[in-house]
C-alpha positions in Angstrom: -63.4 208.4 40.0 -62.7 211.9 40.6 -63.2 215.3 38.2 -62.5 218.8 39.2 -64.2 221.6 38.4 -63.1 225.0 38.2 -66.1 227.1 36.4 -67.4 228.9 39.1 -70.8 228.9 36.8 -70.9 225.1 36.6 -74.2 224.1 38.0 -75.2 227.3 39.8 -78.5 227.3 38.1 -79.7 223.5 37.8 -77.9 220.7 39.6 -78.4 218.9 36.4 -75.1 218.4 35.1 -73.7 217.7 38.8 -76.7 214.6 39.1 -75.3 213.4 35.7 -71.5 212.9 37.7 -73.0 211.7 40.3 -74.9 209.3 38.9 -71.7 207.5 37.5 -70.3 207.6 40.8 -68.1 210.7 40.0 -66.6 212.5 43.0 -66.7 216.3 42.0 -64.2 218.2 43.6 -65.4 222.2 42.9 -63.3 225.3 42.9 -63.6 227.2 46.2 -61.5 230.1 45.9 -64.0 232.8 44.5 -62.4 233.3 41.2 -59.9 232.0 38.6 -57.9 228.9 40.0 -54.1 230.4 40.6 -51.9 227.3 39.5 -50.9 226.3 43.2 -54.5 225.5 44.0 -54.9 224.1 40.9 -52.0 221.3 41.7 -53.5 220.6 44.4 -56.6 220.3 44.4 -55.9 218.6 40.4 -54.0 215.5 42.7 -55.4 212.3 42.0 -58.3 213.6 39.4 -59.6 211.4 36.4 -60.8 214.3 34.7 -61.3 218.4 34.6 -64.0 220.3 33.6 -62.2 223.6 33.1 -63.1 227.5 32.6 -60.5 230.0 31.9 -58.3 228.5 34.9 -54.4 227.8 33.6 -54.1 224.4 32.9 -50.9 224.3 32.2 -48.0 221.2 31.8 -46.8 221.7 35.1 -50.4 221.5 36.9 -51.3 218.4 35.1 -48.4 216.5 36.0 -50.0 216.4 39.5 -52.3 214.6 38.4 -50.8 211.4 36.7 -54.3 209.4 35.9 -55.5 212.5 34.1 -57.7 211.2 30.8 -59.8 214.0 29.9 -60.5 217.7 29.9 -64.0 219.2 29.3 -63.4 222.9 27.7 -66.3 224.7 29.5 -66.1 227.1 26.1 -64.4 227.0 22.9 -61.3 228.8 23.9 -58.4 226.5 24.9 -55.4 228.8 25.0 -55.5 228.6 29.0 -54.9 224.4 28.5 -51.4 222.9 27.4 -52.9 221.6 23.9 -49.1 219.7 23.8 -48.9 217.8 26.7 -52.6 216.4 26.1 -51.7 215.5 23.1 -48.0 213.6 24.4 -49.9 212.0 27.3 -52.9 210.8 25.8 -55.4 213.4 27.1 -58.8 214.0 25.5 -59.4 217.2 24.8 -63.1 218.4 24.4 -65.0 221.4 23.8 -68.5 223.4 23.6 -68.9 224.9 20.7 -72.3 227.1 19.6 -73.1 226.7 24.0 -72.8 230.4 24.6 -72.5 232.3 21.5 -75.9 233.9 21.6 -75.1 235.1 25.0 -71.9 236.6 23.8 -73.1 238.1 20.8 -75.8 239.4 23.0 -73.2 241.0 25.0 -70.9 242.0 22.2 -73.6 244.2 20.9 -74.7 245.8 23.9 -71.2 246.7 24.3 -71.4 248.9 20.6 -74.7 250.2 21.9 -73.4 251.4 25.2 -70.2 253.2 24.1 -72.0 254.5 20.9 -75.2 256.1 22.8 -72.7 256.7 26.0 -75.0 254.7 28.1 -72.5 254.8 31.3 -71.7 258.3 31.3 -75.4 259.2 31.0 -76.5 257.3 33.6 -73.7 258.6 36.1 -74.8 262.0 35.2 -78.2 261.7 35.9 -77.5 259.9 39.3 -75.7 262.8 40.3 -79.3 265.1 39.3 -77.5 266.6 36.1 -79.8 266.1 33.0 -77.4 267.9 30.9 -78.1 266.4 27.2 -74.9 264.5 25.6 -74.5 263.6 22.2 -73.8 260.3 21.0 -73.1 258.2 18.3 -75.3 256.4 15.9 -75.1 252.9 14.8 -77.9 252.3 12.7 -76.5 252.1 9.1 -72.8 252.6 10.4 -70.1 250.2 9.0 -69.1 247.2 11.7 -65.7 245.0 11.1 -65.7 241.7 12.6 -62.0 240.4 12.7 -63.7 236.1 13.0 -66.4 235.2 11.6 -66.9 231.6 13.4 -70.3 231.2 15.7 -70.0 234.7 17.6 -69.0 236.6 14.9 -71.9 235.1 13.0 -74.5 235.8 15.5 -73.1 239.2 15.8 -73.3 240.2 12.0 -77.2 238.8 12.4 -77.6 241.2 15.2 -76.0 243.9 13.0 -78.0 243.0 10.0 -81.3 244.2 12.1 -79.4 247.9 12.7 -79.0 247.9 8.7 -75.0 247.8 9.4 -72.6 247.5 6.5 -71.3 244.4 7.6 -67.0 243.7 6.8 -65.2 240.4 8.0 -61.9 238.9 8.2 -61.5 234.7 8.7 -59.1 232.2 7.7 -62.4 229.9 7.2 -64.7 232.0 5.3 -68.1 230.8 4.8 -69.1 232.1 1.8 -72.8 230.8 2.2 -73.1 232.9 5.9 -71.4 235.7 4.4 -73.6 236.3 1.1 -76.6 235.3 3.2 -76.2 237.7 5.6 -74.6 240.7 3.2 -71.1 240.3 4.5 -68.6 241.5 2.5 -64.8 240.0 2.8 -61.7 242.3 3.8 -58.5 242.0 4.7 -57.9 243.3 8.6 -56.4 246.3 7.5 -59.1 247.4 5.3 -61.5 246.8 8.5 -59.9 248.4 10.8 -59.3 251.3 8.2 -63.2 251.5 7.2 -65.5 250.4 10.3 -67.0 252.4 12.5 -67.1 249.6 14.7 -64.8 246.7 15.3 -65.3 243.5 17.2 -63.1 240.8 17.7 -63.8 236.9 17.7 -61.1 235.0 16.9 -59.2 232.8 19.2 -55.9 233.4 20.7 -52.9 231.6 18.5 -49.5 232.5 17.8 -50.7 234.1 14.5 -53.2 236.5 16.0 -51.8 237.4 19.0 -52.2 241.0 19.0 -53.4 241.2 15.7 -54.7 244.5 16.6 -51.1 246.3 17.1 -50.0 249.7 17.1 -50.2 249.8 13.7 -53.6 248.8 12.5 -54.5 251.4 15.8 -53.2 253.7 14.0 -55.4 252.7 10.9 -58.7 253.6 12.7 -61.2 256.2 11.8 -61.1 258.9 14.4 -64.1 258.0 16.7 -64.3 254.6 16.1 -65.1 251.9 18.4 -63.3 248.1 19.4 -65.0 245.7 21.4 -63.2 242.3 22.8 -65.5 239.7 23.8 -62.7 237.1 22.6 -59.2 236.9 23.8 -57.3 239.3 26.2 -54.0 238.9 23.9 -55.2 239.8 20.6 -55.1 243.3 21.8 -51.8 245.6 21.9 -53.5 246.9 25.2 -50.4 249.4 25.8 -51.1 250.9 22.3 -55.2 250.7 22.9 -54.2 252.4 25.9 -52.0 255.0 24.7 -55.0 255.8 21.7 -58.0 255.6 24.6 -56.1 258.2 26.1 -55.0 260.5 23.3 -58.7 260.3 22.5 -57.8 258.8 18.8 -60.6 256.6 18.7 -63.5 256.8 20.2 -64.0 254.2 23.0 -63.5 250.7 23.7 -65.4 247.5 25.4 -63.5 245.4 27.0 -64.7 241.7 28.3 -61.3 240.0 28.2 -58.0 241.0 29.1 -54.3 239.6 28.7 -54.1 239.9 32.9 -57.9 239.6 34.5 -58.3 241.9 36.3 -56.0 244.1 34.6 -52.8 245.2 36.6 -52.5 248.6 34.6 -54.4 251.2 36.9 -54.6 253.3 33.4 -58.0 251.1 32.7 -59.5 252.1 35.9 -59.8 256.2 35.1 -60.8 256.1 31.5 -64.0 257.8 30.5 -64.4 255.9 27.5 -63.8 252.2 28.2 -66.2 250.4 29.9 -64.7 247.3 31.2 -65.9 243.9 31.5 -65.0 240.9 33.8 -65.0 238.2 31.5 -68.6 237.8 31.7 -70.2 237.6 27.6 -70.9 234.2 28.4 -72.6 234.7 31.8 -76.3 234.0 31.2 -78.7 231.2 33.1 -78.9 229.9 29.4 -75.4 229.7 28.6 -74.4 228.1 31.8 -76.9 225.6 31.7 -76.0 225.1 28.3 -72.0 224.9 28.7 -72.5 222.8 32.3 -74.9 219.9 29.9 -72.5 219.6 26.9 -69.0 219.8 29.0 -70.4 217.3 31.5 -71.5 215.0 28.3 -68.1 215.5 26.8 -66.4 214.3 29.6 -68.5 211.2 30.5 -67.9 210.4 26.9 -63.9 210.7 26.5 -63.9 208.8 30.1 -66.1 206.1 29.3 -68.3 206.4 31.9 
């Protein structure tokens, strides 16, 4: 039996989840190319595989039809907007996924994102390599206003983060949890009225037809003057041309950003900006989470197979 895997994460830190394959006499074909899987690797190295544990890589319709026997996918995350959710579905393949694996390590990250635009983190510590210990003046975050457009596990752990800082705490979600929210002082809004009243706004919601670019032009528009927008979640649910055209206007005051629609972005514009600091899909990218993902996807998988 063989399975591909394509995190580049999978098993770095504890064979573990590797022994567990092997163990069922699993032949684990891994991805070699250094980074995200472009689809004509994926068909062929795909060929003749039972199952995939997958990352971010596209698995698309067209790469899975090289691989006729194909009976299961292990979602190495909770995102599946990179997998072809149809044709599983017409051809019988199971679909599985991690949920709750990494979402301390991304809310981790989500928040050191606020901290480091806020307090201006990166520019002070390029200053002070270059000897100049010239004082700059930040932003505070301590009893500021946050807006979390999802409010599933990430957006959870980040409002309990936030919650510490004394944070008025807003949130959008089409599944509101009513015991979280009045738990945890969260207060419900619409996404206009977040993005109209947060000092800071942070996305985690996955990447449908109905939220791509959720944050458009328009609710841009609706910021406060100097606030802040971190994506941790999906490239797409950003209008990155309109972020963009606002990052460099100065209308709001900076941007984190983990996840992009093309990784790494093509638009040079990110690259020169003062007040973005850019991320390489990497929220998720602690020994923890790996470990974590790596267990649960390989148990996922063993399970849909029958193994």
């Amino acid at each position: 039996m063989k399975v591909l895997i394509t995190p580049r994460s999978y098993g770095k830190h504890s064979d573990a989840p590797l022994r567990l394959l092997a163990d069922r006499g699993v032949e684990a074909v891994r991805n070699e190319t250094g980074g995200i899987m472009p689809e004509p690797e994926l068909k062929a190295a795909i060929s003749g595989a039972d199952g995939v544990i997958v990352g971010v890589d596209p698995l698309t319709a067209d790469v899975m039809s090289h691989a006729p026997g194909l009976k299961a996918v292990a979602k190495y995350g909770v995102g599946t907007d990179n997998i072809d959710m149809g044709y599983c579905a017409e051809h019988g393949v199971k679909v599985s996924k991690t949920p709750g694996a990494n979402s301390d390590a991304v809310a981790d990250y989500t928040f050191a994102l606020m901290l480091a635009l806020a307090r201006r983190v990166v520019a002070i510590d390029r200053g002070c390599r270059r000897r100049d210990w010239t004082k700059i003046t930040a932003s505070d975050v301590a009893g500021r206003t946050l807006g979390l457009i999802g409010l599933g596990a990430v957006g959870k752990g980040v409002a309990r983060r936030a919650g510490g800082f004394g944070m008025d705490i807003l949130a959008s979600d089409v599944y509101w949890d009513e015991d979280f929210a009045s738990g945890c002082g969260v207060k419900r809004a619409d996404v206009d009225g977040i993005m109209e009243a947060s000092d800071f706004i942070s996305l985690h919601a996955p990447l449908t037809a109905e939220t791509k670019h959720i944050v458009d032009g328009r609710r841009i528009a609706l910021m406060k003057r100097g606030a802040f927008i971190v994506n941790t979640a999906r490239g797409g649910l950003i209008d990155e041309d309109a972020l963009l055209a606002a990052l460099t206007a100065g209308r709001i005051g900076g941007a984190g950003m983990d996840v992009f629609t093309e990784e790494p972005p093509g638009d040079e514009r990110w690259y020169g900006l003062g007040n973005v600091i850019l991320g390489s899909h990497c929220a998720a990218s602690t020994v923890g989470a790996a470990e974590n993902m790596g267990m649960m996807a390989t148990r996922n998988l063993i399970a849909d197979l029958g193994i």
